[in-house]
Backbone as a ProteinNet text record, in pm:
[ID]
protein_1_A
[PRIMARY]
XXXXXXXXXXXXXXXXXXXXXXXXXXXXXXXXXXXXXXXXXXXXXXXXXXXXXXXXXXXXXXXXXXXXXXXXXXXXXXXXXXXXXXXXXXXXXXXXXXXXXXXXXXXXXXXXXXXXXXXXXXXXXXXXXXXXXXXXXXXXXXXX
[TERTIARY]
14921.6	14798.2	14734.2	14670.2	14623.4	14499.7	14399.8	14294.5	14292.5	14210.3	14200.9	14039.5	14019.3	13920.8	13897.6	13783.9	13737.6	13609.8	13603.7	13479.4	13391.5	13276.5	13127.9	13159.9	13150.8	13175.3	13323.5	13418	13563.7	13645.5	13638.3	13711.5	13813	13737.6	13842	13869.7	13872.2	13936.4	14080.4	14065.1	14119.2	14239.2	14226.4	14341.3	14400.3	14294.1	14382.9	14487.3	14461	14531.7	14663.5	14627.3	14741.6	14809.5	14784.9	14835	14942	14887.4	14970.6	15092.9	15092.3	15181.3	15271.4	15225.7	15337.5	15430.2	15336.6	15454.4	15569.9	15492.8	15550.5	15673.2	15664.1	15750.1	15825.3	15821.4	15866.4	15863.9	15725.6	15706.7	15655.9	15663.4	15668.7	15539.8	15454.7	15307.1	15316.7	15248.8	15218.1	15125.7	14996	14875.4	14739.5	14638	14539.7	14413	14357	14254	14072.6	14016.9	13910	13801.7	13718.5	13610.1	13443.2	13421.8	13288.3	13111.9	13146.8	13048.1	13069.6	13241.2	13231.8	13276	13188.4	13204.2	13286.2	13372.2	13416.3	13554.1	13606.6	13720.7	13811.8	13921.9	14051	14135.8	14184.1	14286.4	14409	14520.6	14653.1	14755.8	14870.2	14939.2	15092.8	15117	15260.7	15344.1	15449.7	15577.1	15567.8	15519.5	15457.2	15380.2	15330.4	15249.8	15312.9	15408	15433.1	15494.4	15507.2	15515.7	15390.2	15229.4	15115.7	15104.9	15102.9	15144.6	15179.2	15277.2	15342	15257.8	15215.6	15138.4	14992.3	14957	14812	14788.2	14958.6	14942.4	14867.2	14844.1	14803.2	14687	14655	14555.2	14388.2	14284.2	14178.3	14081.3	13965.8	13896.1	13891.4	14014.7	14072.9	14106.2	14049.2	14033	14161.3	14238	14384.6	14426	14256.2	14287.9	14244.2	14201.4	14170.3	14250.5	14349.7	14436.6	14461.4	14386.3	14401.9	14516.2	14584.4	14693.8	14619.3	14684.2	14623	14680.9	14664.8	14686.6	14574.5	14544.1	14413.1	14469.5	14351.6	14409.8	14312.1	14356.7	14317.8	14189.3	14095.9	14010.6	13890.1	13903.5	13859.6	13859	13970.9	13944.3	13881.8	13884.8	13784.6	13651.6	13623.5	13484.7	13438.3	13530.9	13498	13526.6	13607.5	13620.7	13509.8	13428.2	13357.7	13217.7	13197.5	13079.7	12969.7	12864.5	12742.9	12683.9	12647.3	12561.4	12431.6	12390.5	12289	12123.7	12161.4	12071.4	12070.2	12178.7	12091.6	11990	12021.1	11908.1	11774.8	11761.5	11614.1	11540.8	11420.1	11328.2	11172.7	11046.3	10968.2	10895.5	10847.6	10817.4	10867.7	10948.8	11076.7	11037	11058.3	11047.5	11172.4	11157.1	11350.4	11286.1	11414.3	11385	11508.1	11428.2	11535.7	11654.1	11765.8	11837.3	11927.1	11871	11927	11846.6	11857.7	11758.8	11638.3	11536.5	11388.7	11335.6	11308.5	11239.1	11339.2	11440.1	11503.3	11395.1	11478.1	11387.3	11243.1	11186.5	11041.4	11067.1	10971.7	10975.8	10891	10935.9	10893.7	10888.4	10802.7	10754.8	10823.9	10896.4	10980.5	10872.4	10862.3	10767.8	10834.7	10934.3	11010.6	11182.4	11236.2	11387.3	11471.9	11529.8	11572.8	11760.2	11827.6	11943	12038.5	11997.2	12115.5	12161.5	12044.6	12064	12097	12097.7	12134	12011.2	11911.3	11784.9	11652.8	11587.9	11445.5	11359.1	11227.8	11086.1	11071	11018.6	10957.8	10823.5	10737.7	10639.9	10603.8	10667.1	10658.9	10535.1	10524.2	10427	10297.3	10410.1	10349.7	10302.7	10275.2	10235.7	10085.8	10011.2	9870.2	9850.3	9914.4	9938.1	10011	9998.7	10132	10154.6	10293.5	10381.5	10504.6	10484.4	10630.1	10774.4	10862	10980.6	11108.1	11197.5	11290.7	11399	11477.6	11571.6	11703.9	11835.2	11975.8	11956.1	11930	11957	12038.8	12167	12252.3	12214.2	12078.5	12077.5	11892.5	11890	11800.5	11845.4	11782	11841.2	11733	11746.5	11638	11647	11489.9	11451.4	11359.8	11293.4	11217.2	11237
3868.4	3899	3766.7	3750.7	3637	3636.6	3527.4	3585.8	3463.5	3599.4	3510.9	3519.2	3346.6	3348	3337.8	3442.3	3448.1	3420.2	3418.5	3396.8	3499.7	3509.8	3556.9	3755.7	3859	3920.3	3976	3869.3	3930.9	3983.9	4010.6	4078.2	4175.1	4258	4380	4337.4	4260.2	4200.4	4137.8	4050.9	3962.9	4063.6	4190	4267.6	4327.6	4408.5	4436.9	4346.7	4263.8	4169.5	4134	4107.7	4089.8	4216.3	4316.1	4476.7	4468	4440.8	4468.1	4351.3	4216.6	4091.1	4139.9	4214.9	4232.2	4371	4477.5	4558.3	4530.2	4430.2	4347.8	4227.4	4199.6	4061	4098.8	4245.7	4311.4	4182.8	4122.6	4068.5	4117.6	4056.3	4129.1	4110.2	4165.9	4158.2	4308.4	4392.9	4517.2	4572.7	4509.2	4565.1	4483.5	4470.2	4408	4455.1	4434	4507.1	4397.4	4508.1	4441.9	4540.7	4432.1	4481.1	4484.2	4666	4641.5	4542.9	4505.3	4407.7	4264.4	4229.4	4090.5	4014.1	3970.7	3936	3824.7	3767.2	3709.9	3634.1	3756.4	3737.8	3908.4	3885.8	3983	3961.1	4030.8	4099.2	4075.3	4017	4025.4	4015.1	4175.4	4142.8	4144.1	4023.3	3932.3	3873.5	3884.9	3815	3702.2	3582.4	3464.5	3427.7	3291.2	3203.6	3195.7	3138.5	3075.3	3209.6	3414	3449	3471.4	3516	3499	3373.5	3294.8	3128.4	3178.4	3216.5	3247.1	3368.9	3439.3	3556.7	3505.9	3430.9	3430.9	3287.5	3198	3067.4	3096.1	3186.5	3189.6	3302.2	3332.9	3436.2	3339.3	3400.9	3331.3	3350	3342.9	3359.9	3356.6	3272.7	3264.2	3089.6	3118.9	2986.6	2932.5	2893	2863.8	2791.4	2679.7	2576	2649.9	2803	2854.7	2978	2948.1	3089.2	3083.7	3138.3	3156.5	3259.8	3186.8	3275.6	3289.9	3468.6	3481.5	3595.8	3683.4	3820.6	3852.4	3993.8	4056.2	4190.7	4216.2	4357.8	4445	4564.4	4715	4691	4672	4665	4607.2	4468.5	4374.4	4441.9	4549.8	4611.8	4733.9	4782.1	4899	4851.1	4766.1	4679.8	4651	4631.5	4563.2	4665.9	4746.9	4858	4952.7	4967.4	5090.7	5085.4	5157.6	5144.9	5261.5	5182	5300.7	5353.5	5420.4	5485.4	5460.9	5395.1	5339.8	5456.3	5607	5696.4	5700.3	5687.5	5649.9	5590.1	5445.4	5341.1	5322.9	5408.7	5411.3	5488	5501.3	5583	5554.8	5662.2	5637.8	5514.3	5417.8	5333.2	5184.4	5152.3	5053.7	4947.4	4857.4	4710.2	4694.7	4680.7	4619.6	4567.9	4509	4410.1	4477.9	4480.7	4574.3	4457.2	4474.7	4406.7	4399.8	4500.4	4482	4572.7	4550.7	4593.2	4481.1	4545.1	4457.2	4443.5	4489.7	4459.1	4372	4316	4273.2	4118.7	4114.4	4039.7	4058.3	4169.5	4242.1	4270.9	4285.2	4340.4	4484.7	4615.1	4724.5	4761.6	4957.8	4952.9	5110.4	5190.1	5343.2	5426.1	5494.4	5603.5	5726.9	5757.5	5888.8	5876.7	5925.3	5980.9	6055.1	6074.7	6237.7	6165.6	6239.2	6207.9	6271.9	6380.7	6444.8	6366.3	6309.5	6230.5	6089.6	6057.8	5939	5826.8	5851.9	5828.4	5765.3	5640.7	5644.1	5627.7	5644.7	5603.5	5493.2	5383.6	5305.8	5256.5	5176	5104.2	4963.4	4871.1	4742.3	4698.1	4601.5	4552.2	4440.2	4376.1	4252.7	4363.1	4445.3	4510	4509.7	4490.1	4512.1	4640.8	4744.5	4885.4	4943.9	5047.4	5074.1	5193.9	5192.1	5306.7	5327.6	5464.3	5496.9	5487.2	5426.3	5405.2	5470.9	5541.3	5586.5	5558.6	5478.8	5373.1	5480.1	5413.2	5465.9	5356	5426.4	5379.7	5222.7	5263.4	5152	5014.1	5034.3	4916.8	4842.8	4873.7	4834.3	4767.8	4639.8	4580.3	4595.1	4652.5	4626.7	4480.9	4508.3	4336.9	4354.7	4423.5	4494.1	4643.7
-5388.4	-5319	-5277.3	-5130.4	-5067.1	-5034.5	-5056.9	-5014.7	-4891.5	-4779.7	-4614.7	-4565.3	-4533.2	-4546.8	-4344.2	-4314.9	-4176.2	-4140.5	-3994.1	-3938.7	-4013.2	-4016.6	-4064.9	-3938.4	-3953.1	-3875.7	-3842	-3860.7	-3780.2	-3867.5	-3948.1	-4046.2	-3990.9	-3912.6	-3876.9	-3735.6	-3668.1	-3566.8	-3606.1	-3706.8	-3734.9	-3832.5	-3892.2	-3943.2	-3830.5	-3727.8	-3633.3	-3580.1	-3546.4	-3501.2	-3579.2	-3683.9	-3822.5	-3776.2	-3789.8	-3819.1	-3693.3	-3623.8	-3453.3	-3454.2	-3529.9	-3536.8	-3625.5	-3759.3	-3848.5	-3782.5	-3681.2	-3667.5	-3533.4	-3464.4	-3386.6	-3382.5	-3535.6	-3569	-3729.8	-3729.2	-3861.3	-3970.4	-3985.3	-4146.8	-4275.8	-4353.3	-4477.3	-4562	-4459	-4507.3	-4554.2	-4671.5	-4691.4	-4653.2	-4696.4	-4691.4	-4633	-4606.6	-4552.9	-4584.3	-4668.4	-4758.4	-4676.2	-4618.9	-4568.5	-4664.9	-4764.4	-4803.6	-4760.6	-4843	-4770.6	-4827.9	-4912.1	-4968.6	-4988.5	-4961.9	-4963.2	-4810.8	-4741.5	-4582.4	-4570.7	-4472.3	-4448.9	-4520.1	-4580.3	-4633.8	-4658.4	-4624.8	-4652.6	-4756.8	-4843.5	-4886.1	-4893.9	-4820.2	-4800.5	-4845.8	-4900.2	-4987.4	-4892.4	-4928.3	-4881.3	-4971.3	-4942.8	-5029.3	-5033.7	-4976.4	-5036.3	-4877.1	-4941	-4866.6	-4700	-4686.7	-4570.8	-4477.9	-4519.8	-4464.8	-4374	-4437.8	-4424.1	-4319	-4372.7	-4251.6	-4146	-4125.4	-3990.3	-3909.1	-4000.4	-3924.5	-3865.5	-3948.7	-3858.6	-3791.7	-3769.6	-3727.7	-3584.8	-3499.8	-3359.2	-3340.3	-3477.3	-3447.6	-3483.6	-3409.8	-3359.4	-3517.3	-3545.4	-3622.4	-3783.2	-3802.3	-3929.5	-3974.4	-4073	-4145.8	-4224.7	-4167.3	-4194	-4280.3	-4362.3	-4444.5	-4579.5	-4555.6	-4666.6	-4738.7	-4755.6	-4802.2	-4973.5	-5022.2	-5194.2	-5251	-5312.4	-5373.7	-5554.7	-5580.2	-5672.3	-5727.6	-5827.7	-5863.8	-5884.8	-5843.7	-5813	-5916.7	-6003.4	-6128.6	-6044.7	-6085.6	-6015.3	-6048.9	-6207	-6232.2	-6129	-6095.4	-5977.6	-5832.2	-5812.4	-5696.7	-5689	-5798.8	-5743.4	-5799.7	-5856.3	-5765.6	-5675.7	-5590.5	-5506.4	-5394.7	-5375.1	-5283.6	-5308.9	-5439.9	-5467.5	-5326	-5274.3	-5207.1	-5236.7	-5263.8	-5330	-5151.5	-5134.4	-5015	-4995.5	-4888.4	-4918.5	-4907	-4896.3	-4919.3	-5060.3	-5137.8	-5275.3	-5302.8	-5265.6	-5303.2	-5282.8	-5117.5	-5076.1	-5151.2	-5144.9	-5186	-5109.2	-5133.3	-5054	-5095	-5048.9	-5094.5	-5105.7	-5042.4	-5099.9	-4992.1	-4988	-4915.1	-4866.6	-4715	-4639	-4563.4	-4535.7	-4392	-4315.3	-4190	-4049.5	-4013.8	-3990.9	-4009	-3839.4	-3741.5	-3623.8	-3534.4	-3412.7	-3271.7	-3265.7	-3174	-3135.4	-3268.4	-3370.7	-3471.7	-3629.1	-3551.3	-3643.8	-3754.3	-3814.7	-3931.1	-3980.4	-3952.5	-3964.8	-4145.4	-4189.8	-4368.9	-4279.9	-4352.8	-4354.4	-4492	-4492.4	-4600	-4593.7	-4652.9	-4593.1	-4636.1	-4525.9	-4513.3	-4575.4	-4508.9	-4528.5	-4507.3	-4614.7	-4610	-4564.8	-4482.1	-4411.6	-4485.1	-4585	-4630.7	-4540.9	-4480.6	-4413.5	-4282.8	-4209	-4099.1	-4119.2	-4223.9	-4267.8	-4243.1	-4208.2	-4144.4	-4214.4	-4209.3	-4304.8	-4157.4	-4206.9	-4134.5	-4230.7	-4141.8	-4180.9	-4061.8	-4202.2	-4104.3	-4121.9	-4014.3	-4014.9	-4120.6	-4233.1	-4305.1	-4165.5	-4111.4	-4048.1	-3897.1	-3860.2	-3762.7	-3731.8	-3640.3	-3640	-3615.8	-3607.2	-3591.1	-3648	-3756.2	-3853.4	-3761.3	-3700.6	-3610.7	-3677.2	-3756.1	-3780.4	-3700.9	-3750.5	-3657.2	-3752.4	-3694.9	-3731	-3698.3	-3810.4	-3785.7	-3839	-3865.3	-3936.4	-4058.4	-4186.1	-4338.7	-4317	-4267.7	-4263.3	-4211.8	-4093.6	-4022.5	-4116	-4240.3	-4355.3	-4410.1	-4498.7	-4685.8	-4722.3	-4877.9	-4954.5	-5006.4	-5027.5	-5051.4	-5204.8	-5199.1	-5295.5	-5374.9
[MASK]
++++++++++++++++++++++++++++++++++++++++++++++++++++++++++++++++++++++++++++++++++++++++++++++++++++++++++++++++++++++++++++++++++++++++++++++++

């Protein structure tokens, strides 16, 4: 098991890409494990180093001086694969910061939960007008 270290973002660019070279150049990569809580790094289980080498010598967004060889136990991965939902975590009341669109980097304060839509209200803290806005859960972090 290899760990590949990428640009901030390309993660799943950068497997596609892998994915399409190994069925293209029949190498002996198995698997390509992109996780969802640790950014900017993959997974890759290969028969050694320099087959990995060869696969991503021409692919873009990959940090080529960083390839960690290692054994990874089941334990460590379903850590790291486990993903909690983030309608758990909210509740009314909770402190985030919006994390994408016009109000990105704003601290809000969640008004209301809708779980089925996947959905909170929130209302900007720093606003001179508190206007409920109804965002997607996903595009929140709690901060508080």
């Amino acid at each position: 098991m290899f760990t590949l270290r990428t640009m901030y973002g390309r993660e799943e660019l950068v497997a596609c890409i892998l994915k399409k070279k190994v069925e293209d150049e029949n190498l002996a990569i198995y698997s390509v494990i992109m996780m969802p809580n640790v950014k900017n790094y993959l997974l890759v289980e290969s028969d050694n180093e320099t087959t990995l080498k060869r696969a991503i010598i021409d692919i873009p967004y990959v940090r080529k001086t960083n390839i960690t060889v290692g054994n990874v136990s089941q334990e460590e991965l379903k850590s790291l694969l486990k993903v909690e939902p983030m309608m758990q975590k909210l509740d009314v009341g909770t402190v985030v910061e919006i994390k994408n669109g016009y109000l990105k980097g704003n601290r809000a304060r969640v008004v209301r939960v809708n779980p089925t839509k996947e959905e909170v209200t929130v209302e900007v803290l720093d606003a001179a007008v508190k206007i409920p806005i109804t965002i997607k859960a996903e595009s929140v972090k709690i901060i508080e």
